[in-house]
PyMOL commands that place a pseudoatom at each C-alpha (Angstrom):
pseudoatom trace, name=CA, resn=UNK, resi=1, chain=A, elem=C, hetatm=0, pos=[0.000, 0.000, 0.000]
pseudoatom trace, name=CA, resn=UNK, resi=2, chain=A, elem=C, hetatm=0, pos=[1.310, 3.408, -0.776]
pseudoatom trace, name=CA, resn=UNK, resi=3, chain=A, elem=C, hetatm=0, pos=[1.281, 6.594, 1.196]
pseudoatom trace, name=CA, resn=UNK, resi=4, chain=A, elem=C, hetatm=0, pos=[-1.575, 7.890, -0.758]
pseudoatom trace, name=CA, resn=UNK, resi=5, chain=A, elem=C, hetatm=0, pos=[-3.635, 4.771, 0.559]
pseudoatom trace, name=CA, resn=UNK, resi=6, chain=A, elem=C, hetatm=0, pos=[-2.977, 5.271, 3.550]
pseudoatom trace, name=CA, resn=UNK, resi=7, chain=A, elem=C, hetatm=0, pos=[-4.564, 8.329, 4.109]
pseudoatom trace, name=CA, resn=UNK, resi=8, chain=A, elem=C, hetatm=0, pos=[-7.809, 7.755, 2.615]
pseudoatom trace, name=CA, resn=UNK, resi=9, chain=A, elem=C, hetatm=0, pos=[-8.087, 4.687, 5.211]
pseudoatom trace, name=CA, resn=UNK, resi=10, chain=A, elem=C, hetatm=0, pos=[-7.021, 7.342, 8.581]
pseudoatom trace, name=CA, resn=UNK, resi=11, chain=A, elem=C, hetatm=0, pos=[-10.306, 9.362, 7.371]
pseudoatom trace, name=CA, resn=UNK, resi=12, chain=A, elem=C, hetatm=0, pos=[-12.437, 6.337, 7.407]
pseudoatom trace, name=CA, resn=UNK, resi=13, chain=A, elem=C, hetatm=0, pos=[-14.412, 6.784, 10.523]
pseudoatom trace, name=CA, resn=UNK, resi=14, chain=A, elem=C, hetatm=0, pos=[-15.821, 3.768, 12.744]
pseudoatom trace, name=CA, resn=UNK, resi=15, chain=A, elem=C, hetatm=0, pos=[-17.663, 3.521, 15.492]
pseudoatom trace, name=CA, resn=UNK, resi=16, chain=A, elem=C, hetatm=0, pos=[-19.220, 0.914, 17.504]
pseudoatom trace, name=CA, resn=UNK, resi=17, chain=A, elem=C, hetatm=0, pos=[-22.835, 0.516, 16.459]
pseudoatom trace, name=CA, resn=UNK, resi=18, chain=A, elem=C, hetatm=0, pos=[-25.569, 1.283, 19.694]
pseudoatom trace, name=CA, resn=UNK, resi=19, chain=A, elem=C, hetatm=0, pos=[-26.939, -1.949, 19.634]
pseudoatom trace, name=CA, resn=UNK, resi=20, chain=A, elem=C, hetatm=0, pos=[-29.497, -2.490, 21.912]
pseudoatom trace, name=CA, resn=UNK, resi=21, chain=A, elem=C, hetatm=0, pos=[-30.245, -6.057, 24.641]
pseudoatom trace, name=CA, resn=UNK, resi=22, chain=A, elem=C, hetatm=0, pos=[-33.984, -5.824, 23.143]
pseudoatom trace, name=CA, resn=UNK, resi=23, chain=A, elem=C, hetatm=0, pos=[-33.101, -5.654, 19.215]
pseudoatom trace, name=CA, resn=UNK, resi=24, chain=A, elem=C, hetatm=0, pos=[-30.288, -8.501, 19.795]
pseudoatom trace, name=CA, resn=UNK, resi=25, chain=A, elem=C, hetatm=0, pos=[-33.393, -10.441, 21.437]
pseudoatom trace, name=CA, resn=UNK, resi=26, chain=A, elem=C, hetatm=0, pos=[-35.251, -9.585, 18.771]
pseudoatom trace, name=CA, resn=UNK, resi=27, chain=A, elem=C, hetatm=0, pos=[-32.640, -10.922, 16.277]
pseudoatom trace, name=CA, resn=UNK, resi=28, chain=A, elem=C, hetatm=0, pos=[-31.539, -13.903, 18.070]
pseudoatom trace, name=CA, resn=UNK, resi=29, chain=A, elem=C, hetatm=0, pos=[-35.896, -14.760, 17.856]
pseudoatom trace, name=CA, resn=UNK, resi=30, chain=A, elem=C, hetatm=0, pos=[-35.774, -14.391, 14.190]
pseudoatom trace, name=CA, resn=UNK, resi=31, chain=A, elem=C, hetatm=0, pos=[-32.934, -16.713, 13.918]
pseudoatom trace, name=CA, resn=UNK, resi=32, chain=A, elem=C, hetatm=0, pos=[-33.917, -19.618, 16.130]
pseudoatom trace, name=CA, resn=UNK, resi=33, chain=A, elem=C, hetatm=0, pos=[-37.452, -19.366, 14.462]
pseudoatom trace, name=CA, resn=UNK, resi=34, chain=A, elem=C, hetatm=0, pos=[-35.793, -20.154, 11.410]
pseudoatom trace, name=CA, resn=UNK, resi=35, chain=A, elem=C, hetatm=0, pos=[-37.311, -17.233, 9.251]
pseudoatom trace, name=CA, resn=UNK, resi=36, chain=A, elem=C, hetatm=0, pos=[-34.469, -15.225, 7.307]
pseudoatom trace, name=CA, resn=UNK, resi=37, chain=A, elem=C, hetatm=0, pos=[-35.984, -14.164, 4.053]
pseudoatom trace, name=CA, resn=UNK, resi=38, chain=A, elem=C, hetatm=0, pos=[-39.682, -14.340, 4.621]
pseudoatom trace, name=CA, resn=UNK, resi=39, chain=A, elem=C, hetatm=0, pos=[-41.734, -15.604, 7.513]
pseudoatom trace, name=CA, resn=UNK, resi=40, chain=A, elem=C, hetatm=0, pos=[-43.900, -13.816, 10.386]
pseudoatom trace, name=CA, resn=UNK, resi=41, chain=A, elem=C, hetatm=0, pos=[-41.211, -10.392, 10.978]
pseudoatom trace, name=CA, resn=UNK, resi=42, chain=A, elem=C, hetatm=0, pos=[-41.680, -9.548, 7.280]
pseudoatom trace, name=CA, resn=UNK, resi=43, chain=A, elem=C, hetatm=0, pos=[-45.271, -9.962, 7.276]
pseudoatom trace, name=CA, resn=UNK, resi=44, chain=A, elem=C, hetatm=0, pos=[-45.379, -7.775, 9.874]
pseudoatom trace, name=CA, resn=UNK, resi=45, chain=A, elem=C, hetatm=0, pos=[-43.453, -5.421, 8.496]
pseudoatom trace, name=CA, resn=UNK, resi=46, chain=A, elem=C, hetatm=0, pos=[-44.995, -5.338, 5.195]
pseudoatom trace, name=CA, resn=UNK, resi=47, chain=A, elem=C, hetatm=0, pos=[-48.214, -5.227, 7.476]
pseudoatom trace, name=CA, resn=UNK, resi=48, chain=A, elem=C, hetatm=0, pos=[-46.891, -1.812, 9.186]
pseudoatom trace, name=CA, resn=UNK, resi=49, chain=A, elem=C, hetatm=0, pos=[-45.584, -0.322, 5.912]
pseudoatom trace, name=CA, resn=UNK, resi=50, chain=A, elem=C, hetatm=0, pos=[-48.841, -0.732, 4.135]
pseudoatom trace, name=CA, resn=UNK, resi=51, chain=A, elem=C, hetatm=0, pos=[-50.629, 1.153, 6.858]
pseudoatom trace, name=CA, resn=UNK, resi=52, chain=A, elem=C, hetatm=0, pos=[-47.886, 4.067, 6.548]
pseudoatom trace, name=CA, resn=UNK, resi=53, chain=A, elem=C, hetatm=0, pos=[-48.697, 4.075, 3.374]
pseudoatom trace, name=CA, resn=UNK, resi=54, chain=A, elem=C, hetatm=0, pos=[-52.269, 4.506, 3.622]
pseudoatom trace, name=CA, resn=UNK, resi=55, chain=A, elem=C, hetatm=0, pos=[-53.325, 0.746, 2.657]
pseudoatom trace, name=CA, resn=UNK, resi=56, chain=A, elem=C, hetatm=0, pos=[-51.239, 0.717, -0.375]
pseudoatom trace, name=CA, resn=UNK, resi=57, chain=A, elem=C, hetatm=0, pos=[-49.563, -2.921, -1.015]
pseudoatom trace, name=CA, resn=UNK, resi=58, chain=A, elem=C, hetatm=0, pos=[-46.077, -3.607, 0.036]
pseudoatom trace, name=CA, resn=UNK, resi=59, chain=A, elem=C, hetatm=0, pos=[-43.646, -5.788, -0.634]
pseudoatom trace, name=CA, resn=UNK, resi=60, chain=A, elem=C, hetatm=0, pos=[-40.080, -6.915, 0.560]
pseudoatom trace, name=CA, resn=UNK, resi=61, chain=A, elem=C, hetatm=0, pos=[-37.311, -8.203, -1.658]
pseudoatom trace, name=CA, resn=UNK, resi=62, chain=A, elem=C, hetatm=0, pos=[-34.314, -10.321, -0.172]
pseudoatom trace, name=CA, resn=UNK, resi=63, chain=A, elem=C, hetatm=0, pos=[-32.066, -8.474, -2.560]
pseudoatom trace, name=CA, resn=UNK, resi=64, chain=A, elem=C, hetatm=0, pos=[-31.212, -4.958, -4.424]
pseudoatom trace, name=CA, resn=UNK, resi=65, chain=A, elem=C, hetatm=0, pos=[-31.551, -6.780, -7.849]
pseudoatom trace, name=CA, resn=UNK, resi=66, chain=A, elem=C, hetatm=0, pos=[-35.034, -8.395, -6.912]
pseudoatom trace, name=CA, resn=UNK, resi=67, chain=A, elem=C, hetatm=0, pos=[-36.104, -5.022, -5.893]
pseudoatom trace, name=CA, resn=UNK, resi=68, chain=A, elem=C, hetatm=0, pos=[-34.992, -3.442, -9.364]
pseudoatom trace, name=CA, resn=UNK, resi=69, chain=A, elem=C, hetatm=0, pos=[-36.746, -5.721, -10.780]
pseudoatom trace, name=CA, resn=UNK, resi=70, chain=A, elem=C, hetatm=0, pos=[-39.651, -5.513, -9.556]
pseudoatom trace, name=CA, resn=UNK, resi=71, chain=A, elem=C, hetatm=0, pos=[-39.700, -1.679, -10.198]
pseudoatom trace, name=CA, resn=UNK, resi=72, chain=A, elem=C, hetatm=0, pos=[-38.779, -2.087, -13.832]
pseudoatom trace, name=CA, resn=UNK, resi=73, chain=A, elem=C, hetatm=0, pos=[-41.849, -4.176, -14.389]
pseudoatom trace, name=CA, resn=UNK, resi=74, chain=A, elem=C, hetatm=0, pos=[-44.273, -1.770, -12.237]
pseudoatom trace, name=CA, resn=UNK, resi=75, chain=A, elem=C, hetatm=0, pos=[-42.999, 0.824, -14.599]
pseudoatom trace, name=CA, resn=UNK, resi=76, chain=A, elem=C, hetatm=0, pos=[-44.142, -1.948, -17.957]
pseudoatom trace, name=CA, resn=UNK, resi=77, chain=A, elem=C, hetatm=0, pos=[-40.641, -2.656, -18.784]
pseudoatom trace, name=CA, resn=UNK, resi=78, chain=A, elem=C, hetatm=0, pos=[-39.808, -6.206, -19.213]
pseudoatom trace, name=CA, resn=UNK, resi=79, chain=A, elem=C, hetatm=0, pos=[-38.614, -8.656, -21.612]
pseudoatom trace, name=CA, resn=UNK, resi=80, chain=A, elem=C, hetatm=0, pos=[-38.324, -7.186, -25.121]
pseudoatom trace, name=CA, resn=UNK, resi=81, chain=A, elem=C, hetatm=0, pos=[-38.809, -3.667, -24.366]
pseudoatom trace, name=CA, resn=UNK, resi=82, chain=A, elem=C, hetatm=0, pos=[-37.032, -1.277, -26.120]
pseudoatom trace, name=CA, resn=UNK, resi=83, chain=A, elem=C, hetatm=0, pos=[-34.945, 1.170, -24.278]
pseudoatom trace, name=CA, resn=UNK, resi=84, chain=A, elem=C, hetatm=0, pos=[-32.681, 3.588, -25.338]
pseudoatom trace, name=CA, resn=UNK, resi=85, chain=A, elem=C, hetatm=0, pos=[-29.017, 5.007, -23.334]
pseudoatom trace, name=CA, resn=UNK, resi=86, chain=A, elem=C, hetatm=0, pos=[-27.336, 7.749, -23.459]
pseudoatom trace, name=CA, resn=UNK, resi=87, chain=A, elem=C, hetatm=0, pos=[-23.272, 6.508, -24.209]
for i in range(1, 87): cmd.bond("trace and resi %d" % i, "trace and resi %d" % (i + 1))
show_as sticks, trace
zoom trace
């Protein structure tokens, strides 16, 4: 590593997250229930999102790219739709 590396990394703050006794409960529950990507938690998430957002449906996605996905075909893009870029 040069110089130049090395102070980029000295500006890098960290700090120890404020984890709380009650969300580590909360946490360890998930996990021994066996629920990671779906189960009761998200449904009641989804549950509390949907009433923030006046009734509306919601959703979760285990991942960034299922998300995007999901958006593109809300919007009516999908599979053989043309699309232009700018280069």
């Amino acid at each position: 590593m040069n110089d130049s590396n090395q102070q980029a990394v000295s500006f890098l703050p960290f700090t120890r997250p404020g984890i709380d006794e009650e969300t580590i409960a909360a946490v360890g529950e998930v996990l021994r229930g066996g629920w990671l990507a779906s189960g009761p938690k998200v449904a009641e998430l989804e549950e509390k999102l949907s009433q923030y957002f006046g009734g509306r449906p919601v959703r979760s996605q285990t991942s960034a790219t299922a998300g995007l996905e999901l958006a593109l075909l809300a919007c009516g893009i999908g599979a053989g739709t043309k699309s232009s870029r700018r280069p």
